[in-house]
C-alpha positions, -999 to +999 in steps of 0.1 A: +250+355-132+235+358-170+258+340-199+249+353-234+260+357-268+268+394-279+263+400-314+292+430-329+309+436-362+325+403-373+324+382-340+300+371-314+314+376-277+300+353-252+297+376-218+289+373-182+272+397-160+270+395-122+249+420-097+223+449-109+224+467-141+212+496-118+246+500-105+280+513-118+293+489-146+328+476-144+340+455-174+369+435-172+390+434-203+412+397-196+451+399-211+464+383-243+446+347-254+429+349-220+387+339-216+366+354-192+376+325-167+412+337-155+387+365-137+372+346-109+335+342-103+336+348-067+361+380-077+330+390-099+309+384-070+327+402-047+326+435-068+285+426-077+279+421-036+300+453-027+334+439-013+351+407-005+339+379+012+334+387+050+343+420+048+325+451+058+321+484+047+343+500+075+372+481+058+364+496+028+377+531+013+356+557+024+338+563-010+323+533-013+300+537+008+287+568-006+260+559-034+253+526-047+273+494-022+275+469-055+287+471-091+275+457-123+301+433-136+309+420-170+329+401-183+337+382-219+354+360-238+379+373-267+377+365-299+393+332-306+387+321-263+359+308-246+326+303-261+331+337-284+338+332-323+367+313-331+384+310-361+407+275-369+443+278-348+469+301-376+438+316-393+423+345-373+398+364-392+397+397-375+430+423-364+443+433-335+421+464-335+389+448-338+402+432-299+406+468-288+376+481-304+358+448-289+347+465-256+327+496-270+310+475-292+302+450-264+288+481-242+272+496-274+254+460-278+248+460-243+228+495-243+256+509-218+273+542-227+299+545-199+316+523-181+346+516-157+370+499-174+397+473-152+418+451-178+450+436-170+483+434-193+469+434-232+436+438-215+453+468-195+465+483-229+433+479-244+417+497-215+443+525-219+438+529-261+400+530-253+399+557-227+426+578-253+400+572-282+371+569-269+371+591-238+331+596-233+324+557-231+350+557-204+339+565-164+374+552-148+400+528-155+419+500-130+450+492-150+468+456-137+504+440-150+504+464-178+526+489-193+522+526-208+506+515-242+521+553-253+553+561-251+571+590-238+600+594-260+617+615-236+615+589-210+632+568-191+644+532-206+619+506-183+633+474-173+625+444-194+611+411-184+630+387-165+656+361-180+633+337-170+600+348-185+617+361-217+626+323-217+590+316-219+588+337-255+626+330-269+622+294-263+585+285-257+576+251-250+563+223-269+521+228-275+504+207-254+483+176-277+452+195-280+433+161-285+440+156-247+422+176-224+442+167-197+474+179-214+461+210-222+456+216-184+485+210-178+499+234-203+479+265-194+489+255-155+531+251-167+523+292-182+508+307-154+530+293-132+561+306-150+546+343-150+531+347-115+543+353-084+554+336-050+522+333-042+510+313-068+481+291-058+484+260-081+449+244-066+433+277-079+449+274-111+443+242-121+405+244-116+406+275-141+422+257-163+401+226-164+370+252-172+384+268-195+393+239-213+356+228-207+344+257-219+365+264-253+350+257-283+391+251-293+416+263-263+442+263-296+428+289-313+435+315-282+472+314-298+457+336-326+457+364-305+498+366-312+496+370-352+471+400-352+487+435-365+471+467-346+475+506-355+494+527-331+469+546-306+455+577-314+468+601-291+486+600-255+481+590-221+480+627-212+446+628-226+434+605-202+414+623-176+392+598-160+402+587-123+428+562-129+440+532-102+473+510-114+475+476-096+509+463-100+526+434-086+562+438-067+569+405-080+561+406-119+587+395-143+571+402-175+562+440-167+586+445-137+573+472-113+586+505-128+562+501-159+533+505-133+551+535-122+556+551-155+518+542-163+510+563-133+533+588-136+519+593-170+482+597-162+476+633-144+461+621-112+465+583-111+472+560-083+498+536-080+489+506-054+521+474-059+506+443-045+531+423-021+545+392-038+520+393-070+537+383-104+519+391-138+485+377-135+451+379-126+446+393-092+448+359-072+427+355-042+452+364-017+449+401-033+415+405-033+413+420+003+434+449-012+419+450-052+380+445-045+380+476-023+405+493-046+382+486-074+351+501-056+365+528-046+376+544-081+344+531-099+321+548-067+296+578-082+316+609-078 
């Protein structure tokens, strides 16, 4: 693993890399106010090394065994999370399309000029925008807990959250006091619990929380991400026409399961993959048998 500071327009992005730049980059684009933390370092590993822990390439989708067995993984903080520039809590300097533009001008930085792009929910929208816009920078896209970020007019109404989750916006809970570490664990804990699913691994939680809380240079700021403005995409998700996976989980209440179908539906050729008992998160560890090989697969040389 390699930590560094990323220099582009307006902000420096603290990013990760795992495994050989030699091999097909995957960047992970993390959901609103999220750091690079919520996507696990063995997950990271796992994609780097070829597959998940103690598996083998016969468990594997055929095509990932053909050319290279590992990926090149990166992954970064947003603006305002993390280690990357952050600007005082209410005060963001930068708009909501500077977060979307964020991962061509980390690859730019980089020196990479295509890449396979996995995000999940705003990171899953972001991913979508830059494979509309930018379609040459783009070499496949894994979409997670996300929605169509386009449209169809003439389509059909999609469910919205949960009374539950919409709870979580409508009547938010108090902040945590930010002067207490401690508290602010068990905020970010309280919110991910109250979006994922079933199979929520608290344990797992908790020690992503307590790094990312010793990791932020202000965990408060990450709220920022909710007062940024963005202009409507440019274009539709019929232009997309990269190989396109949706991971979706049967059990999320923000982005119930028929967004992930109308995502797929909307993309000429994409996959939809549900994932048993998964709410609207990160893929936890109990999904990684599934998402790590699902992951290889789509971003394998054609």
């Amino acid at each position: 693993m390699t930590e560094t500071l990323v220099d582009v327009p307006g902000a420096s992005l603290c990013a990760e890399t795992f495994g050989d730049p030699a091999d097909p980059t995957i960047l992970l684009i993390g959901g609103i106010g999220g750091p690079m933390d919520w996507w696990h370092e063995d997950f990271c590993q796992a994609l780097a090394d070829g597959g998940p822990p103690g598996s083998t390439t016969e468990s594997q989708p055929s095509s990932t065994t053909d050319g290279p067995t590992g990926r090149y993984v990166i992954r970064y903080d947003h603006r305002d999370t993390g280690r990357s520039r952050t600007d005082p809590p209410g005060a963001p300097s930068y708009t909501g399309d500077d977060l979307a533009l964020d991962p061509v001008r980390l690859l730019d930085a980089l020196g990479i000029g295509r890449a396979h792009l996995a995000g999940v929910s705003m990171g899953g929208g972001i991913a979508q925008q830059t494979a509309i816009e930018h379609p040459h920078r783009v070499a496949s896209l894994t979409l997670m807990s996300t929605s169509p970020v386009v449209r169809d007019p003439g389509g059909p109404d999609l469910p919205g959250p949960t009374p539950e989750a919409a709870a979580q916006f409508h009547s938010p809970p108090p902040d945590p006091d930010w002067s207490d570490p401690d508290d602010v664990v068990r905020s970010i804990v309280a919110a991910e619990r109250a979006f994922a699913g079933p199979g929520y691994d608290e344990t797992d939680t908790l020690a992503t929380a307590r790094r990312i809380v010793r990791r932020s240079i202000d965990p408060a700021a990450a709220a920022n991400h909710f007062l940024v403005g963005s202009s409507p995409v440019h274009g539709t998700l019929a232009d997309v026409s990269v190989p396109t996976l949706v991971l979706h989980g049967d059990a999320d209440p923000l982005f119930p399961p028929e967004h992930g179908a109308a995502l797929a539906a909307a993309i000429d050729g994409a996959r939809l993959v549900l994932l048993p008992g998964v709410g609207h998160q990160y893929p936890p560890r109990a999904a990684w048998a599934v998402v790590v090989p699902e992951m290889l697969a789509i971003s394998a040389p054609a």
